[in-house]
PATI-154274 format. One record per residue (C-alpha): x, y, z; residue number from 1. Coordinates in nm, 2 decimals. Example, Ala and Ser with C-alpha at 12.3 -4.5 7.8 and 13.67 -1.06 7.14 Angstrom:
2
     xx     yy     zz pos
   1.23  -0.45   0.78   1
   1.37  -0.11   0.71   2
// end
This chain:
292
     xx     yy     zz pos
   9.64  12.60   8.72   1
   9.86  12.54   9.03   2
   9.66  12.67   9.25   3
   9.37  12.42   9.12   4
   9.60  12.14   9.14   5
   9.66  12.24   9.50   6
   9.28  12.25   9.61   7
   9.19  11.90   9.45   8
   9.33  11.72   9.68   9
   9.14  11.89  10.02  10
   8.84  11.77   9.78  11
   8.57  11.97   9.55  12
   8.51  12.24   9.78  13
   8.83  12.37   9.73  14
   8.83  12.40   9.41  15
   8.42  12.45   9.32  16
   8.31  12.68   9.60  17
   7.96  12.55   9.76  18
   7.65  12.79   9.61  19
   7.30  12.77   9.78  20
   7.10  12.60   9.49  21
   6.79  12.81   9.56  22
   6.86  13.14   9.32  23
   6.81  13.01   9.03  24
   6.84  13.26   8.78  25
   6.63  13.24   8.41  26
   6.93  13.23   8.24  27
   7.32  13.09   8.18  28
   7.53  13.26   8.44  29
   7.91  13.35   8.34  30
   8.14  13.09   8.53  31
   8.20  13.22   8.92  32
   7.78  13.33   8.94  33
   7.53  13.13   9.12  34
   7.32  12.80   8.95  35
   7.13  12.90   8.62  36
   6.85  12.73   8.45  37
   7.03  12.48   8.15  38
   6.85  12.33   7.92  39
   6.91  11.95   7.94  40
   6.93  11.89   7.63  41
   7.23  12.17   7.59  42
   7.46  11.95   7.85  43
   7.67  11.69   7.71  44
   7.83  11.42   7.97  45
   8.19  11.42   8.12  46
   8.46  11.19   7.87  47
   8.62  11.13   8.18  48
   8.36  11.06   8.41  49
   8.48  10.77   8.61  50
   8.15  10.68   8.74  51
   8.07  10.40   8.46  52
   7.77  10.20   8.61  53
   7.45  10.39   8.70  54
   7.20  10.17   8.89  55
   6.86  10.17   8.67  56
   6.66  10.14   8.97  57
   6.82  10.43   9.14  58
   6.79  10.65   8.83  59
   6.41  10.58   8.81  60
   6.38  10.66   9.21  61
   6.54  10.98   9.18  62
   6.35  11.10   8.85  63
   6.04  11.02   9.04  64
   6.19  11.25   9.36  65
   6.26  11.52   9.08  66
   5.91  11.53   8.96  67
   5.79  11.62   9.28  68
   6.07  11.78   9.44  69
   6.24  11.94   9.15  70
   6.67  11.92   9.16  71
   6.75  12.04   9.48  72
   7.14  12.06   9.46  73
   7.24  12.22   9.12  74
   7.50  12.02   8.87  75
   7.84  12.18   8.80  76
   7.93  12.22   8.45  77
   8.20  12.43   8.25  78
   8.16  12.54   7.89  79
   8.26  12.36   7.58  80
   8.20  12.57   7.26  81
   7.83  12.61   7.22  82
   7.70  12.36   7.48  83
   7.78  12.27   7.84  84
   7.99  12.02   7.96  85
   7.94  11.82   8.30  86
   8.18  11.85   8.55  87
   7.97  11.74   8.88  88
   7.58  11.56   8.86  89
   7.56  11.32   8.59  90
   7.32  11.13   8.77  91
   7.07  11.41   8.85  92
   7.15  11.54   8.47  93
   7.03  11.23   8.37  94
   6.72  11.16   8.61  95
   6.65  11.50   8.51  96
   6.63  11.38   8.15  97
   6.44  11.05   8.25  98
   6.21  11.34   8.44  99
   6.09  11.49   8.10 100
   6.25  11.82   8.29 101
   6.37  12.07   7.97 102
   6.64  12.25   8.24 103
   6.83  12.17   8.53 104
   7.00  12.41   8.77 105
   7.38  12.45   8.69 106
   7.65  12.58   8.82 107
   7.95  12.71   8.50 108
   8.26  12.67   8.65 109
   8.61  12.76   8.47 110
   8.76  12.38   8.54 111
   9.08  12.29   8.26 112
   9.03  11.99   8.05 113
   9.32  11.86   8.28 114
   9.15  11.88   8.57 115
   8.84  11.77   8.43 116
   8.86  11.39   8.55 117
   9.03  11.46   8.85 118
   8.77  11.69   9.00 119
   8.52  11.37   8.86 120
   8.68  11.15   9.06 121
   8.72  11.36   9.40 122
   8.36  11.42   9.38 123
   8.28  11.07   9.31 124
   8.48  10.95   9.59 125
   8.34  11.19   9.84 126
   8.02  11.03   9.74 127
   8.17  10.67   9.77 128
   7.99  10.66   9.45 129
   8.26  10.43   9.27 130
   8.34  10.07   9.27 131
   8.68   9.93   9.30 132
   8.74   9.88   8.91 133
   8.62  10.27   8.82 134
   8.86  10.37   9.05 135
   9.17  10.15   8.91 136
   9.03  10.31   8.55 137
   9.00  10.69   8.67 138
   9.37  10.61   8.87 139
   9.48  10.45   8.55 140
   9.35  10.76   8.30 141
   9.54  11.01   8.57 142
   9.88  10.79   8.54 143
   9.86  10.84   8.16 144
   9.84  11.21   8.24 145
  10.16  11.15   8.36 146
  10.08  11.15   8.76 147
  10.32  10.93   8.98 148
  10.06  10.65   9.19 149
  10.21  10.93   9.49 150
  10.09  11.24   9.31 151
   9.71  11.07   9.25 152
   9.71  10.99   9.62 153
   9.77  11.34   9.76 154
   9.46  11.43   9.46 155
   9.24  11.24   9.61 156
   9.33  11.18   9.97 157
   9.41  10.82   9.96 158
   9.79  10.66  10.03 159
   9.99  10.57   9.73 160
  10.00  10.17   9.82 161
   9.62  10.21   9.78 162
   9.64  10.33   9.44 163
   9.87  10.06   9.35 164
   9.65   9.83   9.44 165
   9.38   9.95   9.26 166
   9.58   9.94   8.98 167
   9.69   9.60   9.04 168
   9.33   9.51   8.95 169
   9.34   9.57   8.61 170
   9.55   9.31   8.52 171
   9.27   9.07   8.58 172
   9.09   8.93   8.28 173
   8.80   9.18   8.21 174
   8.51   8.91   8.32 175
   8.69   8.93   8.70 176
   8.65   9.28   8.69 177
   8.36   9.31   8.61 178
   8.24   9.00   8.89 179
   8.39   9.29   9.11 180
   8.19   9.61   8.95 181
   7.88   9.37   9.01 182
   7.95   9.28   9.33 183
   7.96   8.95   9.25 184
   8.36   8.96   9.46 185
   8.48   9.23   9.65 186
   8.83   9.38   9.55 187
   8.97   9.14   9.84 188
   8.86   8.82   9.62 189
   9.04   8.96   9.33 190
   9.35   9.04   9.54 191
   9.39   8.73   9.59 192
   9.30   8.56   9.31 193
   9.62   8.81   9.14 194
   9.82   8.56   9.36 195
   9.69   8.25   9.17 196
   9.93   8.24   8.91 197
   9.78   7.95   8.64 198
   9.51   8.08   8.48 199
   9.31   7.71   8.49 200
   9.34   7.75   8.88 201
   9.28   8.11   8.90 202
   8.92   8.08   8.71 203
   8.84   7.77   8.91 204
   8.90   7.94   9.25 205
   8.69   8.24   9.03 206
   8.40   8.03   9.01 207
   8.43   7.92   9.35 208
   8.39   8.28   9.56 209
   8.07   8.30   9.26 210
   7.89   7.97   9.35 211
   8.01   7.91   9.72 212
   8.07   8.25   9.88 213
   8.42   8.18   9.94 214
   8.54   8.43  10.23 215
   8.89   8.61  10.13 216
   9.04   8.42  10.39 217
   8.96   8.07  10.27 218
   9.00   8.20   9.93 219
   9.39   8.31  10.01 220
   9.42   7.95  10.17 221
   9.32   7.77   9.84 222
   9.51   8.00   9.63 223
   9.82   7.93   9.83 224
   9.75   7.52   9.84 225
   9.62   7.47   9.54 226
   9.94   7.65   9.37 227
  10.18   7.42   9.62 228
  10.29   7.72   9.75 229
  10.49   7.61  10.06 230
  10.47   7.77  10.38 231
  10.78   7.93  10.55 232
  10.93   7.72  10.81 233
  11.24   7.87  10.91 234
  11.30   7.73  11.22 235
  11.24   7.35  11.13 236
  11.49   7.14  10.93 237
  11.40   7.07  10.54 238
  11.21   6.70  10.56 239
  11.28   6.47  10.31 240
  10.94   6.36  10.14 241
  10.87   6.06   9.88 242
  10.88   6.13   9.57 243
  10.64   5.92   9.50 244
  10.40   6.05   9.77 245
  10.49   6.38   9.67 246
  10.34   6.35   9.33 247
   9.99   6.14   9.47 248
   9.94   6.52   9.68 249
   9.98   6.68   9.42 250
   9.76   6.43   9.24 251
   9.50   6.48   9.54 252
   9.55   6.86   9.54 253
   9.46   6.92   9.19 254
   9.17   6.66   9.22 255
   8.98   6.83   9.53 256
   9.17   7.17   9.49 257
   9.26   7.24   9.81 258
   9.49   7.15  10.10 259
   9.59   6.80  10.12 260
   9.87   6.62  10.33 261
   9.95   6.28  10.35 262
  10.11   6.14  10.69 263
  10.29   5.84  10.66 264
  10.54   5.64  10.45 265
  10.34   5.45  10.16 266
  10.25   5.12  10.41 267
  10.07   5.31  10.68 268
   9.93   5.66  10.77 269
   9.68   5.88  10.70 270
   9.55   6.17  10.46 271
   9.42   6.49  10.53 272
   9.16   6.65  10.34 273
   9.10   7.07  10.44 274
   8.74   7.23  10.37 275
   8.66   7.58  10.44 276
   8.27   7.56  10.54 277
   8.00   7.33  10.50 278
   7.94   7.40  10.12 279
   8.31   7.33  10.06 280
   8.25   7.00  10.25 281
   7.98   6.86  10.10 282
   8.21   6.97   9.74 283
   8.46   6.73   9.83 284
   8.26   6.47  10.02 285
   8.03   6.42   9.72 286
   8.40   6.40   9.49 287
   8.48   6.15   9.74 288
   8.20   5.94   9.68 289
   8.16   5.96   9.32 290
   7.89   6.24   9.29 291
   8.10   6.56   9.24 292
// end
């Protein structure tokens, strides 16, 4: 099994040898032969397949491609008991079964059940078939396997502050995640909504990138104001503000939730209201004047 570990992480090839998918034998091969015929119905999906969103529309576009075409790249499957196991093709095994197809050409490989969801995920990855929250998941499933974040890395060619990060996602509450597996937010939203450390805030900004298509920048701005989070300035003396004018910005900032400073010394001066495109203006304008 070393040897397999090795190869997974210069991707499927090394360990699932490519097989021209036009022999196609009558008959289930013994693992290491080329692509049989499989009945459909005898194939069971992967456990561990970390691909856990398939696209209806894409489904029914392929089926329809099948029907005429037939399944031009066989799936890879290993055997488990009296029926087959996928390894590699779950969405042509299952646009094969939306196809009305009774067999599908297959490929019986001798994977280990702990390699199973790591040659899942290599595949799916080489495909750029998975979104940011199946992959925190698949990394997740591997680190209870007992990987290190640098061990899933070198698996699936990816550097071990990435994985982190995708792990980091996770601790989102499961409606962020899944904004992020529909695309509603990118994995750079939720990044920086993990910096938001009040929940109230952190859904608010949430609802924001949903309604006004926040960019990651302005969102990381608002995170960082509307927390009070101060900047760093290490080469200017510490100013001495008003407590009382202190607590109308904050005030001010929870009221408009974003940046806003207040120049002056309670008799004269001005305020300063930040917006981050013309959506976000007209949000605070119409708070301004009673409509929001």
């Amino acid at each position: 099994m070393s040897n397999r570990r090795t190869a997974l992480g210069r991707g499927i090839g090394a360990l699932i040898p490519p097989t021209a998918a036009v022999a196609q034998p009558q008959s289930p091969t013994a693992p290491g032969d080329g692509p049989a015929q499989i009945p459909v119905a005898s194939i069971v999906p992967n456990p561990d397949q970390p691909r856990r969103q398939f696209a209806e529309d894409e489904l029914a576009r392929l089926a329809d491609s099948i029907r005429q075409h037939g399944v031009l790249q066989p799936v890879v499957v290993r055997r488990a008991g009296e029926q087959y196991e996928l390894v590699v093709g779950e969405r042509r095994w299952r646009a094969s079964k939306a196809a009305g197809r009774e067999t599908i050409p297959a490929i019986v490989a001798d994977v280990d059940g702990d390699d199973l969801l790591a040659v899942a995920l290599v595949e799916n990855i080489q495909r750029h078939d998975l979104n940011p929250i199946e992959l925190a998941h698949a990394f997740r499933a591997l680190s209870e396997q007992g990987l290190t974040q640098e061990e899933i890395g070198r698996r699936v060619s990816l550097d071990r502050s990435s994985v982190a990060n995708h792990l980091r996602l996770l601790e989102l509450p499961r409606s962020f995640q899944e904004d992020v597996e529909a695309g509603r937010m990118t994995a750079g939203h939720a990044k920086a909504l993990l910096q938001v450390a009040n929940p109230e805030r952190r859904r608010h900004l949430r609802d924001r990138v949903i309604r006004d298509g926040l960019s990651v920048r302005a969102l990381e701005q608002l995170g960082r104001e509307a927390s009070g989070s101060p900047r760093k300035r290490s080469d200017r003396k510490p100013v001495t503000v008003d407590p009382d004018i202190q607590r109308l910005t904050d005030q001010l900032r929870q009221r408009y939730q974003t940046s806003v400073k207040i120049h002056g010394d309670g008799r004269r001066g001005r305020v300063e209201i930040d917006f981050f495109g013309s959506e976000d203006l007209h949000r605070v304008t119409a708070l301004l004047l009673g409509d929001g």
